[in-house]
N, C-alpha and C positions, 0 to 999 in steps of 0.2 A: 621582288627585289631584282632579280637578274631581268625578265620585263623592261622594269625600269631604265638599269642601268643598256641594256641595247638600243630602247629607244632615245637615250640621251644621245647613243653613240653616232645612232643614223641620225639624229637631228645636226649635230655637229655635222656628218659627211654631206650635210644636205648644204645647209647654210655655206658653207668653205667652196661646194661647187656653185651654188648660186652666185656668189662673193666673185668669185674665178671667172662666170660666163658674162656677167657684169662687165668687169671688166674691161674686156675686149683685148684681151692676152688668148689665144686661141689656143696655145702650146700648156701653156698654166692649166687654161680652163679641161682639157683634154686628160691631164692627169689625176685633176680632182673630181673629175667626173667617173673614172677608170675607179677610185678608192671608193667611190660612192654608191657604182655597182658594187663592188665587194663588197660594203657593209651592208646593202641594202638583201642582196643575194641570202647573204650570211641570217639577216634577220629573219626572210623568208622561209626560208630552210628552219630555223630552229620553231617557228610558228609564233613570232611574236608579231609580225607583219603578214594579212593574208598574202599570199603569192601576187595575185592579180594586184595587187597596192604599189606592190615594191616594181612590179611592172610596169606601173603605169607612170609611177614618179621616175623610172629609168627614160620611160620613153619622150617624156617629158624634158628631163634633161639633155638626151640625146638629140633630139630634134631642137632646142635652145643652139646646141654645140654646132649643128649643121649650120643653122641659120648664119652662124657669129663667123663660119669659116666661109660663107657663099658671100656676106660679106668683105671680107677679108680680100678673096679673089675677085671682087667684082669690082 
């Protein structure tokens, strides 16, 4: 049950920062990306996400966020 309910929670923090780097709101996208490591971090740590998962989907979002800001300035 607790399982469960984390990965609802990171699905939610995931979805809100994909929603955000969409966008093309870089400030938006930057905060919901910030919450999204925390939940992902959080889920890693307690072992419902292997480490290297929650890694990868960080890195993933991180590099989206670069992208949207080298846009931005460019």
């Amino acid at each position: 049950m607790r399982n469960r309910a984390v990965k609802t929670h990171v699905h939610s923090a995931l979805k809100s920062a994909q929603e955000a780097l969409g966008g093309g709101d870089a400030e938006r996208a930057a905060g919901a990306l910030r919450q999204a490591m925390k939940v992902l971090g959080k889920a890693a740590t307690k072992g419902v996400l292997h480490r290297n998962t929650a890694s990868r989907k960080i890195s993933r979002l991180a590099r989206r966020l670069n992208r949207l800001k080298a846009q931005g300035a460019g």
